[in-house]
N, C-alpha and C positions, 0 to 999 in steps of 0.2 A: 416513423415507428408504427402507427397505426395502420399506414396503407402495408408497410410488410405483416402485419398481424392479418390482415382483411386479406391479402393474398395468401396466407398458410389456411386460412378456412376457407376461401374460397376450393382450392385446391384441395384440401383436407375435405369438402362435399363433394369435389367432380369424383373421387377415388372410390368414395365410400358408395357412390351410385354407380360408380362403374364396378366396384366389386356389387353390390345385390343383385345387380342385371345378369352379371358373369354366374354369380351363383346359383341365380335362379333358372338359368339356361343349363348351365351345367346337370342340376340335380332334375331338372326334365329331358334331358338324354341319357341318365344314367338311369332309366327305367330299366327295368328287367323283363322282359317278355318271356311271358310263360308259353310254350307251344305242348298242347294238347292232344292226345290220341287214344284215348278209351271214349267209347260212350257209355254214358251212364245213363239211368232211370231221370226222366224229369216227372214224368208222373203217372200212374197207375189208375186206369179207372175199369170199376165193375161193373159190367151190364149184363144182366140175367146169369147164362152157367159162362159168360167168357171176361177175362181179364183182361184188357188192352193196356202196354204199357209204353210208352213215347221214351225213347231215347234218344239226346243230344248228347254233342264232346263236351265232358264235362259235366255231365247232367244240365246242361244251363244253356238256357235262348236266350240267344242275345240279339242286338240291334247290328241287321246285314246278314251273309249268308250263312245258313244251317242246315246242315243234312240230316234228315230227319230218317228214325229208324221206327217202328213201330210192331212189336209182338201180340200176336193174339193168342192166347192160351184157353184153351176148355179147361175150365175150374173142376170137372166133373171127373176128368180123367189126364189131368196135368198134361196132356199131349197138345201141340206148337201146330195152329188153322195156318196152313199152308194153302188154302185155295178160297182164300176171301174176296171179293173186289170191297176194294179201300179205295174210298173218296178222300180228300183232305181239304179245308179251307179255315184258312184264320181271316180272323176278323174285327178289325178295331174301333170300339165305340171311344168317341171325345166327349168334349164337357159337356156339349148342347145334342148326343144323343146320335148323333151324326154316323152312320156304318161305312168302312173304308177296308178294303184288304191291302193287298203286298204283294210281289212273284213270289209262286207256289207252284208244287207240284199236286195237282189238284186229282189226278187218278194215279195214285202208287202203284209202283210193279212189286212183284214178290221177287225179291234174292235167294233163291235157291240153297244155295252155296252158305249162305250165311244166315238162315231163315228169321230173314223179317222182309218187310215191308218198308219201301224204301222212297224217300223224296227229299223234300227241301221247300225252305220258307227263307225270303228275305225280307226279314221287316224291317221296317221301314221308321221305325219312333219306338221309343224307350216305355213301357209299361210307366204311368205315373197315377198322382192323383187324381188326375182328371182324363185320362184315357187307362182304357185297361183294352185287352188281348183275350178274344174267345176261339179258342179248334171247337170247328164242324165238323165231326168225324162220323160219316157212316159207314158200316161195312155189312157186308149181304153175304152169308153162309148159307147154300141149300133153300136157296128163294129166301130165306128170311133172314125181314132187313132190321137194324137193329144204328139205332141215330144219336148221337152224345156231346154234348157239347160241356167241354172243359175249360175254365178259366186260367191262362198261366203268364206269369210273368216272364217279360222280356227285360232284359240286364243293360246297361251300357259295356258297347264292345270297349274295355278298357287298349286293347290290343290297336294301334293303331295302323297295322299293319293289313288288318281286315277291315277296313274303312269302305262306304259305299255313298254314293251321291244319286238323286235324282234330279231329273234336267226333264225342260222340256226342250226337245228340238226344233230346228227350222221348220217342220214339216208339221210340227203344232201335234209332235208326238206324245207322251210323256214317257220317258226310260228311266232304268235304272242300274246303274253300274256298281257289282257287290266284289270286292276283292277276295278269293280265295285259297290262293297261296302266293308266297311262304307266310307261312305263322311268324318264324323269325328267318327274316336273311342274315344272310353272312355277309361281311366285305368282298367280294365277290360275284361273279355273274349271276344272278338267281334265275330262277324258273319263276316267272311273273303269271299268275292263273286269275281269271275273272271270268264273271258271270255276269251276261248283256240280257237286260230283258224290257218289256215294252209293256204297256196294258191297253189293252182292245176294248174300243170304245162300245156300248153294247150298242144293238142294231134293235131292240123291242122291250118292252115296256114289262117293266118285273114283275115278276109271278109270286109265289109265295116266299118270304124271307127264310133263311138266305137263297135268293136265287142266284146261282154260280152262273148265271150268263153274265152278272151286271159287275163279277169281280173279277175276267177274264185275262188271265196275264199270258205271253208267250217268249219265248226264248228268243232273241236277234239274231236271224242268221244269214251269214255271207257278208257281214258287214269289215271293217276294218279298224281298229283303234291305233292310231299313230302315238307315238310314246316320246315324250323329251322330259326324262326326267333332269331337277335342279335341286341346287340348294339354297333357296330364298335368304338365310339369316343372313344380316350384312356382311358378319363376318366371313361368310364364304366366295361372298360375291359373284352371286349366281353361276355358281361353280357345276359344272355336268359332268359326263364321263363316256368313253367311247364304249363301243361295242352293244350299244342297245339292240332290241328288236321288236319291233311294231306287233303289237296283238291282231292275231289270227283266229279264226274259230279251226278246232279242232273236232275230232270223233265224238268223243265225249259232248259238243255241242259248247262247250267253254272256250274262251279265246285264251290262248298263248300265248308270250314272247318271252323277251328276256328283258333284266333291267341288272344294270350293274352300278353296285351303290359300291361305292371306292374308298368311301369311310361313313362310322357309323354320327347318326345326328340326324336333325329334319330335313327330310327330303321333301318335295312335291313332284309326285306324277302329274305332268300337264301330259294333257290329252287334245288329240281333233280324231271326231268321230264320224267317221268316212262310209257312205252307202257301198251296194255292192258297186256301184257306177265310179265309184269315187266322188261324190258329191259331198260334202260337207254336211255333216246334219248339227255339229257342234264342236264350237275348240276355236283357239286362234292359236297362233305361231307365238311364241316367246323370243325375245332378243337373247341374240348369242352372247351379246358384249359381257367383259369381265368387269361389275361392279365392286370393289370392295369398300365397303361401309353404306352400299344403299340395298334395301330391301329387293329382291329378285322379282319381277314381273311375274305374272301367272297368267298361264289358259283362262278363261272364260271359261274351261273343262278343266276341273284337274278334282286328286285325290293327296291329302296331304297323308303322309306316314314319317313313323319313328322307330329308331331300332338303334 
């Protein structure tokens, strides 16, 4: 009588831990992902007769990649400085004081068509207590230069879907890989968009703070990112799906492929990161085998997402 009592609890805890496990996976795939498409104001700063106002999607920076918009208006006669040179550089102090950037687009172009001023920041760390996030923003009107440095917080990208890693490579590189689209896929083949970037090591000894020789990032180009997306949880047992296609750099300078997630839940993009030669700069191959009930193997390279 007592061993069948000791076996109904026994059994009556393997259930009850297999339903928390179930539920708690459950209620972390049923996130909602919001995809975003206005920019909004992050923040407004006045210098002498002009307004400069930064906009992000959403109004919000967040940690990985952001397109950054930025309006100059004459306060004087509310008309839109269409012929500035715009500098841009962020900058992140830690606890001990320590200056660090990110990839940026460090000379903005002006958008015609759409009049601002236009680039992009990937940072790299979350605004916290003990690091915060400064813009270096100059811009020069008519010879005169006019220099502002803003404090703004950086978000946790809740979106796993825009997820970014940095690695150092074989070649004792340091890159940075920021996901760009989709915001949310569908079950379905998606359009896979990222941004490869690298930071260049400075070549001479720094001049007045911030000197932008010593935070110098560039964009990767002609490289190759090979793609084998999985589904690591046991229960899928490192489950893939056909029809992928290997990231490419495109016009735009971003690399392309496709990835085709076949149902929704945690994914991991493994990656190997290929020179223009084909040379490995990072990644390893993942086993094909179909596990189910053991955790799916990962790249040495990869990005996890959720959708």
């Amino acid at each position: 009588m007592k061993y069948a009592i000791y076996l109904l609890l026994a059994i009556s805890a393997m259930v009850t831990a297999c339903t928390v496990e179930k539920t708690d996976y459950e209620a972390e795939i049923a996130t909602d992902t919001t995809e975003y498409f206005e920019f909004e104001e992050v923040t407004t700063i006045k210098s002498g007769d002009y307004n400069l106002t930064i906009e992000a999607l959403n109004g919000t920076l967040y940690k990985g990649y952001n397109e950054i918009h930025i309006n100059i208006v004459n306060a004087q006669t509310d008309e839109q400085v269409k012929n500035a040179d715009v500098t841009f550089l962020p900058i992140l102090t830690d606890a001990n004081g320590n200056k660090s950037s990110c990839p940026h687009e460090y000379t903005l172009s002006y958008d015609a068509t759409n009049d601002y001023y236009l680039g992009y920041s990937v940072f790299t760390d979350e605004s916290s207590t003990t690091s915060s996030w400064d813009l270096y923003i100059d811009f020069t009107i008519s010879n005169n230069s006019n220099a502002l440095v803003e404090s703004v917080s950086v978000e946790e990208q809740v979106n796993k879907n825009l997820n970014m890693t940095a690695f150092t490579g074989n070649d004792n590189v340091q890159y940075f890989i920021a996901l760009v689209a989709p915001q949310r896929p569908d079950v379905a083949e998606n359009d896979l968009v990222a941004g490869i970037y690298k930071y260049i090591e400075p070549t001479q000894a720094a001049g007045d703070f911030p000197d932008p020789s010593q935070f110098t990032y560039a964009v990767v180009n002609d490289h190759t990112l090979l793609l084998d997306p999985r589904m690591p949880e046991p229960s899928m047992g490192n489950h893939s799906s056909p029809n992928n296609e290997d990231l490419t750099q495109q016009n735009d300078e971003r690399y392309h492929g496709v990835v085709n997630y076949t149902m929704t839940g945690n994914w991991t993009l493994n990656f190997i990161f290929q020179d223009a030669n084909g040379k490995t700069i990072k990644g390893t191959e993942v086993p094909t085998d179909f596990t189910p009930g053991i955790e799916g193997v990962k790249s040495e390279l990869y990005i996890d997402i959720l959708f």
